[in-house]
Residue, then its C-alpha position, 0 to 999 in steps of 0.5 A: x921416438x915417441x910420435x902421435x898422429x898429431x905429432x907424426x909430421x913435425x918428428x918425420x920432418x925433423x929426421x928427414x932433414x937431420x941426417x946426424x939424429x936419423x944416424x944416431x937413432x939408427x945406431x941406438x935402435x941397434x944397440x938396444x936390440x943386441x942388448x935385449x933380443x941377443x943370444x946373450x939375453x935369452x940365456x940371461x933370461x931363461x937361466x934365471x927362469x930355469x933356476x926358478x922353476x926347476x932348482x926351486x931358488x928365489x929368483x924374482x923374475x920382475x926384478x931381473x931387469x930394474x935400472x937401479x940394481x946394481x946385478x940386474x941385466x940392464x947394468x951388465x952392459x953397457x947403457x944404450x946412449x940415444x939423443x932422446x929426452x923423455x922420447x922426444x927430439x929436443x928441440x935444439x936437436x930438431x933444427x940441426x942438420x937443415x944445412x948438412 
């Protein structure tokens, strides 16, 4: 969630009282930490850069990890789903939960 020190209070004020979107945040921060810092990543990761390196094949690092290709890491699990447009709270979703 993308906060500014302008903004910092309202979006503390939204997750304090919307306990369904500090959940959903929560259970997204996780998934998209087991998706990109897992065991899994860095053997994606460092198997690319090996075949690169050593078995001298064209890899193009830059595009391991592009949203539009169909073979790159980020579509070979699964989209990590968040509440989030364009990394704000949206407003409907800021004033649910005041009565949770």
């Amino acid at each position: 969630m993308s906060a500014s020190p302008e903004t910092i209070k309202e979006r503390i004020r939204a997750l304090i009282i919307n306990p369904r979107l500090r959940k959903s945040l929560g259970t997204a921060g996780r998934a998209y930490v087991e998706k990109y810092h897992s065991e899994k990543n860095m053997l994606y990761w460092f198997g690319k850069l090996y075949d690169k390196i050593i078995k001298g094949e064209q890899v193009d690092l830059m595009y391991l990890y592009h949203p539009l290709l169909p073979d790159s890491y980020n579509n070979m699990s699964p989209k990590v789903v968040h509440p989030l447009v364009e990394n704000r709270i949206p407003d409907q979703v800021q004033m649910q939960g005041m009565i949770d």
